[in-house]
N, C-alpha and C positions, 0 to 999 in steps of 0.2 A: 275520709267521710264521703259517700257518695249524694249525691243530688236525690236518691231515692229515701236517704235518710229521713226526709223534712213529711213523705207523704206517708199515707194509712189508706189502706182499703177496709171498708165497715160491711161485718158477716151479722146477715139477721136471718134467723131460722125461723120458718112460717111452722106456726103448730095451732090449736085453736084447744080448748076449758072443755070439751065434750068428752073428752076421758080421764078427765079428772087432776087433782096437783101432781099426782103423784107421777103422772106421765112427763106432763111439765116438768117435772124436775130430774127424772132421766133425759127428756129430749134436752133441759139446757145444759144437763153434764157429759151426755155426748158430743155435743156442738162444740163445748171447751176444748175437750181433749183433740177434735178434730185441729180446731184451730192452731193449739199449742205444738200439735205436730208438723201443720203443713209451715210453722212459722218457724220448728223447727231444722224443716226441711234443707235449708240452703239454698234449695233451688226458687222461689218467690222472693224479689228483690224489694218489696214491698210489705212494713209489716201489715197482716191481718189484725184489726181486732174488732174482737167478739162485742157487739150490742146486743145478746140477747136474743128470747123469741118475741115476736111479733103475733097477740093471742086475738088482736082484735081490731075491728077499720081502724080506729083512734089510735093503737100505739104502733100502723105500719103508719100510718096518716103522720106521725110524730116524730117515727125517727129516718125518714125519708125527708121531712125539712131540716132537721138538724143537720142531718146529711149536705145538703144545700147551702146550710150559712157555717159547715167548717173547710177553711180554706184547706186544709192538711187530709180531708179527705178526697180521695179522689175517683174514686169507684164503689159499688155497691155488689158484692154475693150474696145473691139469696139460695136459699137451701130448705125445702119442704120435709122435713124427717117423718114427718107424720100427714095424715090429711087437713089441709087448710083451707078452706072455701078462698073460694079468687075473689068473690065480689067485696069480702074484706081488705081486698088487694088496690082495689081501683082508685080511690080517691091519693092513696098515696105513690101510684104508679104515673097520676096525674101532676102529682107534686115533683116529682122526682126530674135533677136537672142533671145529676152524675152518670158515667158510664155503668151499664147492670151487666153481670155478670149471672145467667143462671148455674148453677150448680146440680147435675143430675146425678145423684152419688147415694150413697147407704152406710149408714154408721158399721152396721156388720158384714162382711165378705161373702160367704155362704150364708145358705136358707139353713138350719140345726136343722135338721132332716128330722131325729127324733123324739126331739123336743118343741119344735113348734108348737102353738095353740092358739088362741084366738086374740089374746094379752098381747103374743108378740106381732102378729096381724096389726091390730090396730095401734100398736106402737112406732112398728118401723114399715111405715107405708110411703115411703119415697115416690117408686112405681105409681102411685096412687096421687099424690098431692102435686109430683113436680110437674104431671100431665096436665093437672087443673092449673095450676098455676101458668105454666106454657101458654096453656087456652085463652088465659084472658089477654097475657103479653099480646099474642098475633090476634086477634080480636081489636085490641087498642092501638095497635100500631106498632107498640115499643121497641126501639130499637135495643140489642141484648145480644149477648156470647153466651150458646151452650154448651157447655163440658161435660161429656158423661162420662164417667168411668167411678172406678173404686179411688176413693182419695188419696189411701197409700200408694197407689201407683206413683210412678216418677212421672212418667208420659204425662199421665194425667194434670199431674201439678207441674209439669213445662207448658202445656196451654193454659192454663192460669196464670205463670209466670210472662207468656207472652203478653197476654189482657192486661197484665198487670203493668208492663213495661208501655204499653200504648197508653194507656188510659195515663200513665206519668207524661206520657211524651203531649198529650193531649191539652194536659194541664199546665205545661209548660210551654204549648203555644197561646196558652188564652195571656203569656205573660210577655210572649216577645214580641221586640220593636224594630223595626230593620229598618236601617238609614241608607236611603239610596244619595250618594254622592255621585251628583249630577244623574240625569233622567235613562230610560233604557235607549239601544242605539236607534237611529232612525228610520223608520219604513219595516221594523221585524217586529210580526206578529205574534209569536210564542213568546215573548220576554215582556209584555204588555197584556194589559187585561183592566178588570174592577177590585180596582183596590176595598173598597167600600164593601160590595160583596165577598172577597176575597175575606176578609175579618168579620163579617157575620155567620157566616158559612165555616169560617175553619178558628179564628178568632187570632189570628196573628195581625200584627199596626205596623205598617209601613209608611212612613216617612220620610219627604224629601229632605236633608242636609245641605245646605251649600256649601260646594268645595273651600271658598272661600273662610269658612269656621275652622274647616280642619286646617290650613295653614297657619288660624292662627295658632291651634296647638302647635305645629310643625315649630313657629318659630321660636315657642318657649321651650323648646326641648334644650335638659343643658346638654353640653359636649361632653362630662363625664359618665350621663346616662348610656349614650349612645357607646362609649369607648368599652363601658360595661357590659352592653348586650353582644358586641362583634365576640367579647372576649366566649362569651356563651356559645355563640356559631361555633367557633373554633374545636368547639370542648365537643359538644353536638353533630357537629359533619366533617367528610373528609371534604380538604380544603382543594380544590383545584385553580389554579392560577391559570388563565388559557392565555389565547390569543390578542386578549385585551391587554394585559402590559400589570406587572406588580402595581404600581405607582396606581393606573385606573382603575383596577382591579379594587382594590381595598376603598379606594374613594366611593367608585358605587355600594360596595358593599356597607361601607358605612352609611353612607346616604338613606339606603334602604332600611337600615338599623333605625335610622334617625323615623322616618317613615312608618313604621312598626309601632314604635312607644308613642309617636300623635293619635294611630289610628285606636290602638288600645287604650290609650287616658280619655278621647272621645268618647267611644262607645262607652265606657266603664260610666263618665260625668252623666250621658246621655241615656243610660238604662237598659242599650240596647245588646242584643245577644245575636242579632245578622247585619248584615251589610252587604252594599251593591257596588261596585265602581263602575266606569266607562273610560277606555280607554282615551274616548276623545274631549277628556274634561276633567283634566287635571290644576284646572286653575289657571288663571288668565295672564299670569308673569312670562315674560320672555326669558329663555332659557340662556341667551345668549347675552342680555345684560350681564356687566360686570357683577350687577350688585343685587343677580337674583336670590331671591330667598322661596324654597320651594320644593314640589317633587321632579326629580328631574330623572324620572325614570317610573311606570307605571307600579305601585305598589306590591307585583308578584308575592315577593320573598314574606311582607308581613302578612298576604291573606293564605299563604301557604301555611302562615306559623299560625294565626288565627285561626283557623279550619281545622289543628290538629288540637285545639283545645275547646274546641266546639262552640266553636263561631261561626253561624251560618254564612255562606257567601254564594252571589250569584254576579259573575260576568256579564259587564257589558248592561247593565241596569236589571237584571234578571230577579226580580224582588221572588216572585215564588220559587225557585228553586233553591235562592237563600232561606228563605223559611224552613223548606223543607229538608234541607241539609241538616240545618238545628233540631230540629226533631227527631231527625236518624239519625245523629250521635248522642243526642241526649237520651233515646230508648235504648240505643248499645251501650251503654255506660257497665263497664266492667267486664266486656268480649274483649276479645283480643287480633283481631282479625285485621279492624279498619273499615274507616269509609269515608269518600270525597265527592267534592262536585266533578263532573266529568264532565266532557262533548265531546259527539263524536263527529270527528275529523276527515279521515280517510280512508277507504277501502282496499282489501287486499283481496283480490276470488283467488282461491286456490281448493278450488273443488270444493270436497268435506267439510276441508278446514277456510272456506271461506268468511274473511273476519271485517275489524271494522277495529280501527286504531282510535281511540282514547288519547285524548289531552286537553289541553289548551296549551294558549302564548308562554303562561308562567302558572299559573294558578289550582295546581292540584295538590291534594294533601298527602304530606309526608305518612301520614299514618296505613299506606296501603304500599309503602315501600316494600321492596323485597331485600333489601341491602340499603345500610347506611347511606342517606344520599349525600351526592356532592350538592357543593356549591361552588357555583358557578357563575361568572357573567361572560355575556353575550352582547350581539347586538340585537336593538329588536326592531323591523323598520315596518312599525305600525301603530297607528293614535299619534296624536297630539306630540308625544317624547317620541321622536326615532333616534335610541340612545342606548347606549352598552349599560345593558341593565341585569342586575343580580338574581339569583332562582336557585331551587331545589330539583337538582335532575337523579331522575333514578328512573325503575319500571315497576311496576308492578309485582303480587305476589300473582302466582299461578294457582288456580282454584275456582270452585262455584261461588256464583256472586248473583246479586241482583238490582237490579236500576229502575228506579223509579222517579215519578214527573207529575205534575197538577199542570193543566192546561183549562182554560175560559173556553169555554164554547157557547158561550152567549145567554143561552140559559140556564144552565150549571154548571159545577167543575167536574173532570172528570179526573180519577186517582190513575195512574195506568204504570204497573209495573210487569218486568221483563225478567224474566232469567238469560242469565249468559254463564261461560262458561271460560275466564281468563286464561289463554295460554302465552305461552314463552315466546316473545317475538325474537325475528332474527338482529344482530347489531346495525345498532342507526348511530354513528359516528359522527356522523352530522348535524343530527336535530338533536339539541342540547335543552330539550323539555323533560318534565317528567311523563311518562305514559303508561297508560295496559294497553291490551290486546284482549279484544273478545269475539267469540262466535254468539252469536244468537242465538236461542233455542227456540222452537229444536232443530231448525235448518235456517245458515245466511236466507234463502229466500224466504220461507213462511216466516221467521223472527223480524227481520228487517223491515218485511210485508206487512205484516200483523201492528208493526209500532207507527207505521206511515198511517194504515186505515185507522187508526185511531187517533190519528191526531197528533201524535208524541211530540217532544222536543227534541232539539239536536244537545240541550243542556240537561245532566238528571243528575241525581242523588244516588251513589253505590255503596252498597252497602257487599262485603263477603260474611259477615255474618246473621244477619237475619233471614225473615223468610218471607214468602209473599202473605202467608198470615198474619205477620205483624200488618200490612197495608191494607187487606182485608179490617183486621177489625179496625183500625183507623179510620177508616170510610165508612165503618158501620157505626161507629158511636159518633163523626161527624155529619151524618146523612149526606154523606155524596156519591157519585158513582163510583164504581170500582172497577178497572178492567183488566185482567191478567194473560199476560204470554207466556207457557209453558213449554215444559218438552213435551205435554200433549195437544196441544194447538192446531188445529185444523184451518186453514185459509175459511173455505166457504161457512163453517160452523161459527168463527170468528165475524166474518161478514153478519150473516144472521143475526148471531148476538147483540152487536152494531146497533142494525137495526132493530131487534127490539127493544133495545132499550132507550133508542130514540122516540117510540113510540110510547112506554114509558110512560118518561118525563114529560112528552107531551101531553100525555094523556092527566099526570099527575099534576100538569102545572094549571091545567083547564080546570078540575077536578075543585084544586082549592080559589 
């Protein structure tokens, strides 16, 4: 069962009583058919279903609140089949608090060349209603996804399927709570922001935790739970014993086991679906007491294991990036590809192929592996624990990808995603993390350039299988900025942009 199970998007077909029932009742048996086929497409992960046409202000006025108080809807397609005055549009385009989807389409493929007449004129006037309809959207502001094409198309109903997949992920941030265990690091500005804004604007609830609650899970965890989960690693990765010693080896390994099932019966009691850690605030026990009870090692391995079951996470108190990790794997739900938190690390120039190394200390998800990963422990001599501690080490697959980041810039959030383009780094025998390798597109200088002038993070959300249109309309059904890196991206053209769109917001925040 997927999480897309639970939602519905609601199809109302604008028609209007000026030619008569009997149009009425072709345009609502077109509409069905339409719907039964794109539902039986495969490709829209969301079912559609059909509310009918919409003949009058009062019944768009009516099923655009209904729309509003069902929690299992989550989106709205409209679809004009015939001519529908707008201004019967307005009061319920006013009403309306769900993502709108226009629908620019036609029940029939071709014009009957020699059959047309005037019957079929003012029956299938799509051309004619979806324009009026348009009209009043951007007249009132409405923010909205247009799709045009013939609905049998595939194409067509893969941008559907996108909307359709945001607008779930959307609805599913209005639900997430992300517990930051202890605060972001001190003096970094990307990892900090307006929380309070931050959940009016995108609608995710972040929450400090005190380390101190989750030890107390930590310390009701039994020992047969713990001896149960190592036996799962075992089953799940190839097992590497290194430099640390059998005996220490399995002790952190359990440790972090133990570490795992606190943080997961947490979140599960506490409702929440992300979480933050810091490395320098793991609880206030001494590690070196005989009779510590505690993490004695920074929780890697469980936000590795968490992250692949889509549990948002963000490093080092990083609360939006956790959020928005949760939202790209809950819109991929059912790819196959992967995607994780990342940070980029360290540079490699090698001309062309100039990149930009991918990782963290411990903390990336297993689901963007290219090969079964080991586990492993190490030592790690940073935070609070400088202590030989357990992890998932592997690399990357090799492929197109894309990273994406929400940053505060004071007076609103900006969306800002990147294409890259993962390749095969050389052997690191040494750094015993997980990692990728990427170029920038469409050049290390204009990529890397392009994500600086905007502001970026050094922490994003990657995703190999979506696209920058899923982030696109995300930003457009949450009204925030959006700003994208291509392989067609221009330095100065980017600049520009920049600026106007500073200009903008200024002008739009004066305005209201």
């Amino acid at each position: 069962m997927s999480a897309f199970d639970n939602f519905e998007i609601w199809w109302i077909t604008g028609a209007q009583l000026l030619y008569g029932g009997d149009a009425v009742v072709s345009v609502d048996g077109h509409s069905k058919e339409m719907v039964d086929s794109l539902n039986g497409s495969g490709i829209i992960p969301v079912k559609i279903v059909y509310k009918g046409t919409a003949n009058s202000s009062r019944e768009v006025e009516a099923v655009m609140k209904a729309a509003n108080n069902e929690d299992k809807c989550i989106g709205i397609i409209t679809w004009m089949h015939t001519f529908s005055p707008a201004k019967m549009w307005i009061k319920g385009l006013q009403a309306l608090q769900k993502p709108l989807l226009h629908f620019h389409t036609q029940y029939n493929d071709e014009i009957p060349w020699k059959e047309i007449d005037m019957d079929f004129m003012n029956l299938n006037q799509s051309a004619h209603g979806d324009i009026e309809f348009g009209h009043i959207c951007t007249r009132m502001r409405v923010a909205r996804k247009v799709v045009c094409g013939y609905w049998k198309n595939a194409d067509v109903q893969e941008k559907i399927a996108v909307w359709a997949r945001v607008s779930a992920g959307v609805a599913d941030a209005r639900q997430v709570r992300c517990l930051m265990f202890g605060m972001n690091m001190n003096n970094v500005a990307v990892t900090d922001g307006d929380r309070v804004e931050f959940e009016q604007r995108l609608g995710y609830h972040v929450d400090y935790c005190p380390v101190s609650t989750l030890m107390d899970y930590f310390k009701k965890v039994d020992d047969a739970d713990v001896d149960a989960l190592v036996e799962v690693y075992k089953k799940e990765y190839v097992i590497k014993i290194d430099e640390s010693g059998e005996e220490v080896y399995w002790q952190k390994v359990w440790n972090a086991a133990k570490a795992e099932i606190a943080l997961r019966r947490l979140l599960q009691d506490k409702g929440a679906t992300a979480f933050t850690t810091n490395f320098d605030d793991l609880g206030d026990a001494d590690i070196n007491d005989p009779n510590f009870v505690g993490f004695d090692q920074i929780p890697g391995l469980a936000s590795q294991r968490l992250m692949a079951e889509g549990i948002g996470f963000g490093a080092e108190g990083d609360w939006k990036t956790a959020c928005l990790y949760r939202t790209l794997w809950f819109m991929q739900q059912g790819m196959t590809k992967g995607c994780s938190f990342l940070e980029d690390y360290t540079l490699n120039f090698a001309g062309d192929r100039s990149s930009c190394l991918q990782s963290h200390m411990l903390e990336v998800s297993p689901l963007i592996a290219v090969d079964k990963p080991k586990l492993e422990v190490h030592f790690l001599g940073i935070g609070i624990r400088k202590q030989q501690t357990a992890r998932l080490v592997f690399t990357s697959k090799v492929g197109h990808g894309i990273k994406a980041t929400v940053v505060d810039l004071g007076n609103r959030f900006r969306l800002i995603s990147q294409e890259v383009e993962c390749i095969e780094p050389k052997p690191m025998p040494k750094l015993p993390v997980a990692s990728a390798l990427w170029v920038p597109q469409p050049t290390f200088e204009i990529g890397a350039g392009a994500w600086i002038l905007a502001g970026g993070t050094h922490h994003s959300a990657f995703s190999y299988d979506i696209t920058e249109e899923y982030w696109e309309d995300f930003a457009e059904i949450l009204g925030i900025e959006y700003v994208r890196i291509n392989k067609e991206t221009k330095t100065h053209e980017f600049k520009q942009m920049l600026r106007n769109n500073e200009v903008y917001y200024l002008l739009n925040k004066a305005l209201k």
